[in-house]
LOMAR-549811 format. One line per 8 residues: number of its first residue (from 1); their letters; for each residue x negated, y, z negated of N, C-alpha, C, O, CB. Coordinates in nm, 3 decimals, decimal comma. Glycine has a CB too. Example, Ala and Ser with C-alpha at 12.3 -4.5 7.8 and 13.67 -1.06 7.14 Angstrom:
2
1> AS> -1,319/-0,569/-0,780/-1,230/-0,450/-0,780/-1,320/-0,330/-0,780/-1,424/-0,332/-0,846/-1,131/-0,447/-0,905 ~ -1,285/-0,225/-0,708/-1,367/-0,106/-0,714/-1,290/0,003/-0,787/-1,341/0,114/-0,804/-1,408/-0,060/-0,572
END
This chain:
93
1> XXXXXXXX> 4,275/5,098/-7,795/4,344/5,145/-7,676/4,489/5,100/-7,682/4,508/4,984/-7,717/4,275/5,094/-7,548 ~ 4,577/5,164/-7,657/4,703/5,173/-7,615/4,762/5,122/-7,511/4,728/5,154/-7,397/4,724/5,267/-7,607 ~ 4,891/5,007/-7,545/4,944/4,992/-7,432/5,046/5,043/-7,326/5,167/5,057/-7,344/4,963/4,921/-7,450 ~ 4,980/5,066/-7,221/5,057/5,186/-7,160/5,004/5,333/-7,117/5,051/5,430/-7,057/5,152/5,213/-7,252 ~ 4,877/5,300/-7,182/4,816/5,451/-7,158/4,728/5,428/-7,026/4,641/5,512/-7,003/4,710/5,517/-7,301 ~ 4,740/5,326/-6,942/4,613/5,325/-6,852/4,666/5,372/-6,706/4,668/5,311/-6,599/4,537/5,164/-6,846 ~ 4,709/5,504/-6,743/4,757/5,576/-6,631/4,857/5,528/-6,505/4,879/5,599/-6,407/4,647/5,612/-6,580 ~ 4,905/5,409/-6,523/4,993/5,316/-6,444/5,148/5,408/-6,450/5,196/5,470/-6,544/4,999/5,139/-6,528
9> XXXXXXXX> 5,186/5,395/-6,352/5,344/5,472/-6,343/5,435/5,364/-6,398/5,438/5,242/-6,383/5,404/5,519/-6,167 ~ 5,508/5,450/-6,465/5,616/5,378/-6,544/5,750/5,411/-6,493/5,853/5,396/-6,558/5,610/5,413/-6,695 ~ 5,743/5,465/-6,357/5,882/5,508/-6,308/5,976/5,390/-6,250/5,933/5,318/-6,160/5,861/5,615/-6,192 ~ 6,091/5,374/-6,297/6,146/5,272/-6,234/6,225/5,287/-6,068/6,283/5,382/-6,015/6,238/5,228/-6,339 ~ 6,202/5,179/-6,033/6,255/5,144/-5,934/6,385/5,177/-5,876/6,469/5,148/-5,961/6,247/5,049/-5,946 ~ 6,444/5,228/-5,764/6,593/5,312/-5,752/6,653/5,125/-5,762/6,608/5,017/-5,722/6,638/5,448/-5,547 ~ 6,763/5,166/-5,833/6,844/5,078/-5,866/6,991/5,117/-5,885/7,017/5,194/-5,978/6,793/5,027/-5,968 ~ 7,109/5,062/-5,792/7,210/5,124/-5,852/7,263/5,137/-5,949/7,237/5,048/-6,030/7,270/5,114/-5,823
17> XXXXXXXX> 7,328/5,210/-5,981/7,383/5,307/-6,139/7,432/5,222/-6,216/7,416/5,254/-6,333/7,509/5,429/-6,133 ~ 7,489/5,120/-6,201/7,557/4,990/-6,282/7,405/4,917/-6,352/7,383/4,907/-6,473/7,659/4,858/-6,147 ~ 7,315/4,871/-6,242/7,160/4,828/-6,285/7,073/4,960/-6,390/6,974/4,937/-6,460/7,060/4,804/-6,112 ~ 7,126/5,065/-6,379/7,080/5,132/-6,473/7,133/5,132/-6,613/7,062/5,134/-6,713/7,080/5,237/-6,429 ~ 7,277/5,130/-6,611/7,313/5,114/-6,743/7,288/4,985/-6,799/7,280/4,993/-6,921/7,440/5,145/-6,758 ~ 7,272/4,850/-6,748/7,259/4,748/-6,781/7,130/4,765/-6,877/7,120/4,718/-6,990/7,262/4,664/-6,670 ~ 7,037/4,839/-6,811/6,845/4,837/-6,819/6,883/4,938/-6,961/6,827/4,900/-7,064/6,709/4,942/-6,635 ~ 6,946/5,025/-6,969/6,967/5,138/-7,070/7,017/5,066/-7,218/6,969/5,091/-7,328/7,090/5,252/-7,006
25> XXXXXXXX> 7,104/4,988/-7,194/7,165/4,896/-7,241/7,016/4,805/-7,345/6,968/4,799/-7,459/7,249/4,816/-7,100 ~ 7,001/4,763/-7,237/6,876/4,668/-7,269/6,766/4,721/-7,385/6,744/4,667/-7,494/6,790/4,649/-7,125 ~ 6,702/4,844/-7,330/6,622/4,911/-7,328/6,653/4,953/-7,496/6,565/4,928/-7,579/6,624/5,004/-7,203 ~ 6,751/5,002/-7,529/6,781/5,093/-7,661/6,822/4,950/-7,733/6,760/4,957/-7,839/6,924/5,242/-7,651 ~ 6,870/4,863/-7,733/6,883/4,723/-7,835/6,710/4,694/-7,863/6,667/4,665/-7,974/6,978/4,554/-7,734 ~ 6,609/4,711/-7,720/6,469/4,675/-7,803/6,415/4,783/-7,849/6,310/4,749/-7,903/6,356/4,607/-7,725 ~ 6,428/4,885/-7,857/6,398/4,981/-7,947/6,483/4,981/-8,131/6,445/5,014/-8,243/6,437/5,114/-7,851 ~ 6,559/4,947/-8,097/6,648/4,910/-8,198/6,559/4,812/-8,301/6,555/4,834/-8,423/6,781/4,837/-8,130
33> XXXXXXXX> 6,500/4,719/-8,248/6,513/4,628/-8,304/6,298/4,611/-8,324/6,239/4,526/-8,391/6,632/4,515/-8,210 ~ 6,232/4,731/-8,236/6,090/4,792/-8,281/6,095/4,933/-8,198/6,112/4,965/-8,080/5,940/4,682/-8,233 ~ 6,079/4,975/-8,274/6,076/5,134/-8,259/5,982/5,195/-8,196/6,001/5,279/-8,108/6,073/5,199/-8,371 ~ 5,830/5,143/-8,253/5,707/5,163/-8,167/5,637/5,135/-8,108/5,518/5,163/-8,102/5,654/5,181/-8,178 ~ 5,753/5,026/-8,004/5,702/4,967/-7,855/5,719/5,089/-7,786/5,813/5,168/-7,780/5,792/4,831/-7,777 ~ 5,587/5,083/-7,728/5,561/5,221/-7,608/5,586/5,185/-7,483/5,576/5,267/-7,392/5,407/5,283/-7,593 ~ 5,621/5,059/-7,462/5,647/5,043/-7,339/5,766/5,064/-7,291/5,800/5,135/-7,196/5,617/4,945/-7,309 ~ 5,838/4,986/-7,373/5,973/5,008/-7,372/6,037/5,152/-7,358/6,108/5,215/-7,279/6,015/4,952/-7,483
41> XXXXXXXX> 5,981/5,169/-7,463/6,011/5,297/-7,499/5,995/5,418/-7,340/6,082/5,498/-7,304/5,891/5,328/-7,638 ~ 5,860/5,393/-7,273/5,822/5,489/-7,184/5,937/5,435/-7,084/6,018/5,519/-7,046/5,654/5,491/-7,135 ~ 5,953/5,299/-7,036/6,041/5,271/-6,929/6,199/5,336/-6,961/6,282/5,341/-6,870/6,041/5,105/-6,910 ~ 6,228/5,382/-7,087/6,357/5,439/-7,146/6,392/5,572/-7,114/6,499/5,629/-7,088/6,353/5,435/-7,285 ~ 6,242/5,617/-7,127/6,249/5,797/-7,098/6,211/5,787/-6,906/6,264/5,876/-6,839/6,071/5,920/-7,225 ~ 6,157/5,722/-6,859/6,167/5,735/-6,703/6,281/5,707/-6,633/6,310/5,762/-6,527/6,081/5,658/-6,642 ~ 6,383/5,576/-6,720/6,491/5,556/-6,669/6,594/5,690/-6,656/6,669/5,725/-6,565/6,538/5,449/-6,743 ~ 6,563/5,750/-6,790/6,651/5,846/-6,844/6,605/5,975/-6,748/6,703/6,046/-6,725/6,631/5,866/-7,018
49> XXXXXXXX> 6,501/6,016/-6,695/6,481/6,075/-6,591/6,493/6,070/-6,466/6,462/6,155/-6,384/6,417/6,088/-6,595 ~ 6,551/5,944/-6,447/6,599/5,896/-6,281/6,759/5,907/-6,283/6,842/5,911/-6,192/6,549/5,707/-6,234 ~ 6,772/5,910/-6,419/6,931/5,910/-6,435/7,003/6,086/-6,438/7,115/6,135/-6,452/6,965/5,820/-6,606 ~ 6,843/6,142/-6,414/6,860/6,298/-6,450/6,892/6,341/-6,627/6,928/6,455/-6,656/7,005/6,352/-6,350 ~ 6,876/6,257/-6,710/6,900/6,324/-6,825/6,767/6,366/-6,884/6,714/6,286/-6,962/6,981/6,242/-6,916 ~ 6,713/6,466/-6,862/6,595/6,531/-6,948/6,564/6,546/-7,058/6,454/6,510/-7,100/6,579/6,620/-6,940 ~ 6,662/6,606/-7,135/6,705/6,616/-7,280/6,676/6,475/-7,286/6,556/6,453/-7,303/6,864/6,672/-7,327 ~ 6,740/6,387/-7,278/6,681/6,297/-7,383/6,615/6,238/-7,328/6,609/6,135/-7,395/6,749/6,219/-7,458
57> XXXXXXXX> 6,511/6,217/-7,190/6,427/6,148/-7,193/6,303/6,206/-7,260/6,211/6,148/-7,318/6,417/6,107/-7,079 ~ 6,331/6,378/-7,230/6,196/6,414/-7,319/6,182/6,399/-7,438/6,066/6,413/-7,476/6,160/6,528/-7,319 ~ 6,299/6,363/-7,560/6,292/6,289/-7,666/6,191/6,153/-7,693/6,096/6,139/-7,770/6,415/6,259/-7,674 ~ 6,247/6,066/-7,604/6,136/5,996/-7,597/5,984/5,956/-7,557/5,909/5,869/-7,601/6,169/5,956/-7,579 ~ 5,966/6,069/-7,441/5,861/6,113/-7,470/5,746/6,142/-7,543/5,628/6,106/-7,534/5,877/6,148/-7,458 ~ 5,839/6,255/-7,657/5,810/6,308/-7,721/5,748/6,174/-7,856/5,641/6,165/-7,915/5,918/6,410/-7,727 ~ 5,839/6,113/-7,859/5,782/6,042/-7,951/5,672/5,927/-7,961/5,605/5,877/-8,051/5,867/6,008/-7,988 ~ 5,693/5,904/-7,759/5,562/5,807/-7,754/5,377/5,905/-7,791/5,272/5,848/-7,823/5,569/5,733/-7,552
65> XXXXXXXX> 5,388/5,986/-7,781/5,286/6,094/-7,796/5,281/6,087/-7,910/5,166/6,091/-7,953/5,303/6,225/-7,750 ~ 5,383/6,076/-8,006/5,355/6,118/-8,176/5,282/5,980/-8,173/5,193/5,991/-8,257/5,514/6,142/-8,315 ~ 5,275/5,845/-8,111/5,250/5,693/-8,163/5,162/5,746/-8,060/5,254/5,753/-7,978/5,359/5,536/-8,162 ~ 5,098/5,773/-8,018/4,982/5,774/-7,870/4,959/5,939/-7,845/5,026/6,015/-7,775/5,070/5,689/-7,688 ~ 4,871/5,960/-7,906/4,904/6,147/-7,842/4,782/6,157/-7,704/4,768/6,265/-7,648/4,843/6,319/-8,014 ~ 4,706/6,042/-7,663/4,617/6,058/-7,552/4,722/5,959/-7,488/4,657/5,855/-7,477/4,441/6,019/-7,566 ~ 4,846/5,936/-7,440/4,942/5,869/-7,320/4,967/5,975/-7,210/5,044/6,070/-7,224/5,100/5,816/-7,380 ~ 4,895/5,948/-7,100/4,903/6,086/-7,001/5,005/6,084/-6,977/5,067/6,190/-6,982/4,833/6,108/-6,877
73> XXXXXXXX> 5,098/5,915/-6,922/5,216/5,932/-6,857/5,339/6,002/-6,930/5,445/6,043/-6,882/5,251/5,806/-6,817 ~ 5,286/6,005/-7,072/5,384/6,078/-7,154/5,383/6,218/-7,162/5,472/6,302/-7,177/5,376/6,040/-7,277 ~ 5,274/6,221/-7,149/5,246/6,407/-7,139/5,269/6,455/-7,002/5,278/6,574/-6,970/5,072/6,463/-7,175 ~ 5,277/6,344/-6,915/5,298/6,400/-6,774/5,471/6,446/-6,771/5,528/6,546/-6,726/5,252/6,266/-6,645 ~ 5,531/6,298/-6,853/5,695/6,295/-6,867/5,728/6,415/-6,922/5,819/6,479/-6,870/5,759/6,179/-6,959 ~ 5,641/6,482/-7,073/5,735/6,567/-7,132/5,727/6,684/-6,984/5,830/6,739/-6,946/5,678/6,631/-7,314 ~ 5,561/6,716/-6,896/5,572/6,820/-6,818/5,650/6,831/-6,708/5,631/6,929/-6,636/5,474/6,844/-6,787 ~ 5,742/6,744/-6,677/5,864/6,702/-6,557/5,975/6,739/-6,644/6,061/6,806/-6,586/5,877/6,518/-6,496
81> XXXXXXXX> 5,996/6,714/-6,764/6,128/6,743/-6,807/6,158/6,880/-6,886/6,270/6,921/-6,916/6,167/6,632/-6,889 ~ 6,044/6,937/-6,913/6,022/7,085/-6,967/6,042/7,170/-6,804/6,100/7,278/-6,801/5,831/7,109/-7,057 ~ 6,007/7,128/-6,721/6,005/7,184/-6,613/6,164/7,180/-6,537/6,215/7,281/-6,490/5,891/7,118/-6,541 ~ 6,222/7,060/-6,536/6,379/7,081/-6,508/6,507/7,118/-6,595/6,622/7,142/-6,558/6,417/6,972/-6,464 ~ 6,442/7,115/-6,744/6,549/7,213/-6,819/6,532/7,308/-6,831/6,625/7,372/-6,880/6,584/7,203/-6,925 ~ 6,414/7,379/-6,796/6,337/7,502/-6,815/6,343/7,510/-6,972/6,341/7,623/-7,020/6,401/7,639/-6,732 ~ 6,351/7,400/-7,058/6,342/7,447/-7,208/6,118/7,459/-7,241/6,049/7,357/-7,227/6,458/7,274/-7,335 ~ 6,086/7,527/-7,262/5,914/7,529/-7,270/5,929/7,532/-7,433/6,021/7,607/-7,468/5,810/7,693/-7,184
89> XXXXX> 5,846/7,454/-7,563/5,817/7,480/-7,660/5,773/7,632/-7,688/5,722/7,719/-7,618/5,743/7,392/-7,681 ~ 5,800/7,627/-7,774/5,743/7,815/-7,858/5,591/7,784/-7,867/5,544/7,671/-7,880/5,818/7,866/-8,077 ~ 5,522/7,893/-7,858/5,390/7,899/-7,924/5,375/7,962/-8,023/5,438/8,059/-8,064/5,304/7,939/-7,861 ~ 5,254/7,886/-8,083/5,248/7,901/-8,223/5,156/8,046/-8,211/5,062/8,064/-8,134/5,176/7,756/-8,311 ~ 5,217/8,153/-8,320/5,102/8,307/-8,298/5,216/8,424/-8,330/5,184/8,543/-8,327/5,019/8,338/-8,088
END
């Protein structure tokens, strides 16, 4: 089992915009430094969705799924941010 997958919200807390870049800050030095912490990682793409950037939170998303492909909160993340860029993957056919 996976940490992070036990359906717990990973949305952060409203914090002003200065406390966000600090956390962003934070956040991408520990990815930096392990790549396939999912935690981190998920609190990166929720931040990045409170910050309104979709594009790249669904990046990370995207990649906690490639390391976890049963992480709901990730599959929930990519379906919030496919939904406000209106970008939808192609189907395969």
């Amino acid at each position: 089992m996976s940490v992070g997958s036990t359906g717990e919200s990973v949305r952060p807390s409203p914090l002003p915009k200065e406390d966000w870049l600090v956390r962003l800050a934070r956040l991408q030095a520990l990815l930096t430094a392990c790549p396939s912490d999912l935690l981190s990682r998920c609190e990166l793409a929720a931040l990045l969705e409170t910050m309104d950037m979709y594009e790249e939170a669904l990046i990370h998303w995207k990649v906690v799924i490639d390391l976890d492909a049963n992480h709901l909160n990730a599959r929930e993340g990519v379906v919030r941010c496919h939904q406000k860029t209106g970008l939808y993957p192609r189907s395969a056919g």
